[in-house]
DODREN-174629 format. One line per 3 residues: their letters; for each residue x, y, z negated of C-alpha. Coordinates in Angstrom, 2 decimals, m for minus. Example, Ala and Ser with C-alpha at 12.3 -4.5 7.8 and 13.67 -1.06 7.14 Angstrom:
2
as) 12.30,m4.50,m7.80 ~ 13.67,m1.06,m7.14 .
//
This chain:
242
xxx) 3.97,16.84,m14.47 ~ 5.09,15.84,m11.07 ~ 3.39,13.30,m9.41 .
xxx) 3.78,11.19,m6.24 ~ 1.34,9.62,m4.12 ~ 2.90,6.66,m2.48 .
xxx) 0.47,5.01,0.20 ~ 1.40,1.39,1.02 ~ 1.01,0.28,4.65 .
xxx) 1.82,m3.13,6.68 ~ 0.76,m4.64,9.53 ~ 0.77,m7.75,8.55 .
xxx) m2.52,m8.40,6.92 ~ m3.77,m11.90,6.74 ~ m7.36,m11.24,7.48 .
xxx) m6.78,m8.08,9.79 ~ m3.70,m8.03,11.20 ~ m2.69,m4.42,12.56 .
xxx) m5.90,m2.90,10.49 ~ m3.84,0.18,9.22 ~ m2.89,1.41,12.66 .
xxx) m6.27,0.83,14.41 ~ m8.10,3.78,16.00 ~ m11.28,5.04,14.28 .
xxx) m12.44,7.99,15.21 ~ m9.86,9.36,17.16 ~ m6.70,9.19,14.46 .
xxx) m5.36,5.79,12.73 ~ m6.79,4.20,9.69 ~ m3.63,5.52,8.17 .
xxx) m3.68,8.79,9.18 ~ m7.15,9.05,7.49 ~ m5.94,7.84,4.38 .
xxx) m2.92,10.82,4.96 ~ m5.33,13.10,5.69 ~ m7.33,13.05,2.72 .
xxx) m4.39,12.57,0.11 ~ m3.51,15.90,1.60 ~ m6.79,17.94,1.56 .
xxx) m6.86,17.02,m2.14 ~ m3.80,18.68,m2.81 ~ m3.37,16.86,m6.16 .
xxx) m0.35,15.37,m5.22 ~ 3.37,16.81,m5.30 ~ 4.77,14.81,m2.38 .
xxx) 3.40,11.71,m0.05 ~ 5.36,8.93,0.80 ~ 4.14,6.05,3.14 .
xxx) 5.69,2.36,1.77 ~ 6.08,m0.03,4.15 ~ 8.18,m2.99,4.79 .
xxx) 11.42,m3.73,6.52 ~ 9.54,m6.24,9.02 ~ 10.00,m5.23,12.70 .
xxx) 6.11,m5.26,12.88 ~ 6.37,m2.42,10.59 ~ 8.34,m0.14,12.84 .
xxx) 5.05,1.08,14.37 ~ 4.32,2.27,10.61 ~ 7.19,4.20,10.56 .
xxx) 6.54,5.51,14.28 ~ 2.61,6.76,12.97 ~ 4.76,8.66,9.52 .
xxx) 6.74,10.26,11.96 ~ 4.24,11.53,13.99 ~ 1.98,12.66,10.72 .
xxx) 4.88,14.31,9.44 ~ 4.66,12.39,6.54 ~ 7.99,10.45,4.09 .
xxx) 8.19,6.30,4.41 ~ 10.54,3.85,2.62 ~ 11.01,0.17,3.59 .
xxx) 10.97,m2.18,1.08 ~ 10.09,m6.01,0.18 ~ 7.47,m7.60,2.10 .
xxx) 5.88,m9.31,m0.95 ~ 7.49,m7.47,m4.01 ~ 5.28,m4.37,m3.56 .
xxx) 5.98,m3.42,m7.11 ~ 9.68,m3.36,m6.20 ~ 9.06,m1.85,m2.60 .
xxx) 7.19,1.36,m5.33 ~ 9.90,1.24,m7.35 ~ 12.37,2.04,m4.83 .
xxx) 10.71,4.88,m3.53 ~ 10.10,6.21,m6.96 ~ 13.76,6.33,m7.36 .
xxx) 14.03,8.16,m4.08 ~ 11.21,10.53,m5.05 ~ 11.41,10.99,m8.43 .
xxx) 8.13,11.56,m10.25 ~ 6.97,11.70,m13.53 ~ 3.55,9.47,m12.58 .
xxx) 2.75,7.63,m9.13 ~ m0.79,7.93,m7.77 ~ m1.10,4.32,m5.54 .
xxx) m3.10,4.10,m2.33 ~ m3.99,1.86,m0.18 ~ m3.71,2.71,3.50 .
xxx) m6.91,0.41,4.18 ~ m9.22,3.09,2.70 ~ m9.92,5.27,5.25 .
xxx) m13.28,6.81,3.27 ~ m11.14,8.00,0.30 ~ m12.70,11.32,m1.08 .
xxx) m9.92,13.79,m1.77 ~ m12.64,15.63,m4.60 ~ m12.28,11.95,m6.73 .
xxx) m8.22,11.93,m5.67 ~ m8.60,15.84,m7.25 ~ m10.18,14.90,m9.89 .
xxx) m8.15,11.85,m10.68 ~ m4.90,13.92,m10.75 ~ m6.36,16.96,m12.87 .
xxx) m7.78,14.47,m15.40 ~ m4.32,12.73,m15.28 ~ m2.28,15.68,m16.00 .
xxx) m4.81,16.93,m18.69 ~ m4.10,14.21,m21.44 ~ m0.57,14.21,m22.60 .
xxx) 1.07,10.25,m23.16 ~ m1.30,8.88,m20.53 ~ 0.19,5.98,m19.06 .
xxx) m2.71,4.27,m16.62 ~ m5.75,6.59,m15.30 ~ m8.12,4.84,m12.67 .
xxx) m11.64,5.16,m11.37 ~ m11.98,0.76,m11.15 ~ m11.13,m0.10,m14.94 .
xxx) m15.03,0.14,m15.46 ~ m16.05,0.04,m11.53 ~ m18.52,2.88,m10.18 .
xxx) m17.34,3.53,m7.03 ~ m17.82,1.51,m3.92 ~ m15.00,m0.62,m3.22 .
xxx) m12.64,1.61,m1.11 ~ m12.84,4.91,m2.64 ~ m11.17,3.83,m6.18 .
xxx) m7.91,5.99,m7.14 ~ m5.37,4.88,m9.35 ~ m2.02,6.88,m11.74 .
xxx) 0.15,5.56,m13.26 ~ 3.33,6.59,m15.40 ~ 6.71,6.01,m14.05 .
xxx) 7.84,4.34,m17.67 ~ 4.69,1.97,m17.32 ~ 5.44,1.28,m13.37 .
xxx) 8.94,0.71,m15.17 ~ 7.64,m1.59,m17.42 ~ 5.86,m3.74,m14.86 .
xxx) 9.03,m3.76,m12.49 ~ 10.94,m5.61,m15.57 ~ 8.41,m8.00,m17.12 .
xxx) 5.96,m8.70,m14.07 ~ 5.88,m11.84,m11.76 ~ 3.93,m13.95,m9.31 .
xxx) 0.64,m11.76,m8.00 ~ 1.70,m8.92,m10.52 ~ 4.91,m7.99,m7.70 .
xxx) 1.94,m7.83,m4.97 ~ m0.64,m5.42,m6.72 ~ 1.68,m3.18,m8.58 .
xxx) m0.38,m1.70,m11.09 ~ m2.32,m5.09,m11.97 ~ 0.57,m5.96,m14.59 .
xxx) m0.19,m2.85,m16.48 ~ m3.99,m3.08,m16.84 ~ m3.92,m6.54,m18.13 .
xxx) m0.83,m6.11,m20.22 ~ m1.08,m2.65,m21.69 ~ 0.65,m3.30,m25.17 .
xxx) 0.92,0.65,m26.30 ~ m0.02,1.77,m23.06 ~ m2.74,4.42,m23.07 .
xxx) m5.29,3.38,m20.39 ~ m8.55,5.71,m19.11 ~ m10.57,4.88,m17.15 .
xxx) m13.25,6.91,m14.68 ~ m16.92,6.20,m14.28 ~ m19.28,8.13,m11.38 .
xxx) m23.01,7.20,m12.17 ~ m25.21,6.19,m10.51 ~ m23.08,3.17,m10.22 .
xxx) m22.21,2.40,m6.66 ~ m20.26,m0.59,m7.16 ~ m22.33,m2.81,m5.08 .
xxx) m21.14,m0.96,m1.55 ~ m17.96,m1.17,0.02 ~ m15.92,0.60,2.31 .
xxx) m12.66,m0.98,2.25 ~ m11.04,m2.46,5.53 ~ m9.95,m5.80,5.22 .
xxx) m12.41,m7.93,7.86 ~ m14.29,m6.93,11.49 ~ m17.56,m6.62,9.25 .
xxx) m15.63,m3.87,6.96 ~ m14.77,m2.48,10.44 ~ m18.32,m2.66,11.80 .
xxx) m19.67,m0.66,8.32 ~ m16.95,1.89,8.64 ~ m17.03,2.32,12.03 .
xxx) m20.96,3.12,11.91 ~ m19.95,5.43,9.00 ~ m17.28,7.41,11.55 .
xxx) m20.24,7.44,14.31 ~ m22.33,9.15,11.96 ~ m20.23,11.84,10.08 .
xxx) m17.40,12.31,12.84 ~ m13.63,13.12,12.06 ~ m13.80,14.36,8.53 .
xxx) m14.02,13.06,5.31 ~ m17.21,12.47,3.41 ~ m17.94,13.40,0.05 .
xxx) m18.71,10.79,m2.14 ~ m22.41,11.33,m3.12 ~ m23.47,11.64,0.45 .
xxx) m22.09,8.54,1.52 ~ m23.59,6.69,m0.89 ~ m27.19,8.00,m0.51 .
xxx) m26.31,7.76,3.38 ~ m26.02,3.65,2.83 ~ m28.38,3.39,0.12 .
xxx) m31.46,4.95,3.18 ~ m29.54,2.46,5.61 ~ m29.67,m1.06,3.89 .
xxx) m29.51,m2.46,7.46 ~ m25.87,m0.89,7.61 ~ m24.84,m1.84,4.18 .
xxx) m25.67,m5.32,4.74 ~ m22.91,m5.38,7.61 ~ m20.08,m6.21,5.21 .
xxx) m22.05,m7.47,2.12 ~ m21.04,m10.86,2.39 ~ m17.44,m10.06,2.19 .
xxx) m15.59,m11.13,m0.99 ~ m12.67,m9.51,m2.05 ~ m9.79,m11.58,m2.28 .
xxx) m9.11,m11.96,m6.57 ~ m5.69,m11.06,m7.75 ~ m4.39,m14.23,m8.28 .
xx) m4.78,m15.02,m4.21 ~ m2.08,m12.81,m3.25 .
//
């Protein structure tokens, strides 16, 4: 089975504009989320997705400097804009990133792809079906006919999360889903506001340029309540907003 990860980067995020090309720790947020795609090694080939908006040139300037593929696509249709670069790197299943998760553990993106490839017919694998992990470190494969699928029947917020048309339409699709206990579901580590930034960035201080296995970083936050209550306010925007 030959599968793709496709990372999707813009600039133009509504509540942190620019947040995928920001410094931390002496690399980009996107170049993190590179970086640990690759030490995984689950993955056949990497693309970066990013959109034809001259904002998004400096994406294309960071993949070229990371040595890593891009395709420009829709602004808003990110289904389409995956699409697209599934047809220009074929794969049998795409594993979707976000390039606001610069904590991603590449043991869970490992695991994610073995599990994947280990049941035959699987059409939608992901670690946030039941969620465990802390917001930020979730992984997500799905099969090119499903991804298909969703390209033909999905509209509205569907085009803008890709995969959300599949897990709440599955029909004959074959979902499974991940669980890590203890639950760390409460924590997050995504970068989408200045407090996410504030958490992560005390996260980088801490651990340096490298990325952190799951299990410590959550028993790092849990004996640092001070640190996790940085970004605990923040809501996560529900599907329907994009």
């Amino acid at each position: 089975m030959r599968i793709v990860g496709i990372i999707q980067a813009r600039t133009g995020s509504t509540r942190l504009p620019g947040k995928v090309l920001r410094e931390l720790g002496g690399r980009s947020v996107l170049s993190w989320v590179a970086r640990a795609v690759r030490q995984a090694d689950a993955v056949d080939e990497l693309v970066v997705a990013t959109t034809t908006e001259p904002a998004d040139d400096a994406v294309v300037a960071e993949c070229l400097r990371l040595g890593v593929a891009w395709h420009r696509g829709p602004v808003d249709d990110v289904l389409g804009r995956f699409l697209q670069t599934l047809e220009l790197h074929p794969a049998d299943a795409v594993m979707r990133f976000t390039a606001d998760c610069p904590l991603l553990d590449p043991a869970i993106v490992r695991e994610a792809a073995l599990v994947h490839r280990a049941v035959p017919g699987l059409d939608y694998l992901s670690t946030s079906l039941t969620r465990t992990l802390p917001r930020g470190l979730d992984v997500e494969i799905v099969s090119r006919e499903a991804l298909a699928r969703a390209g033909r029947e999905a509209t509205a917020h569907h085009r803008v999360h890709v995969t959300s048309y599949v897990y709440t339409h599955p029909g004959a699709s074959r979902l499974l889903g991940l669980a890590y206990a203890p639950s760390a579901a409460d924590l997050r580590v995504t970068l989408d506001t200045e407090d996410d930034w504030a958490l992560i960035s005390r996260v980088v201080a801490a651990f340096g340029d490298r990325c952190v296995p799951y299990a410590t970083l959550v028993g790092w936050l849990r004996a640092r309540p001070e640190i996790c209550r940085l970004n605990a306010h923040v809501q996560q925007k529900a599907l329907q907003e994009a």
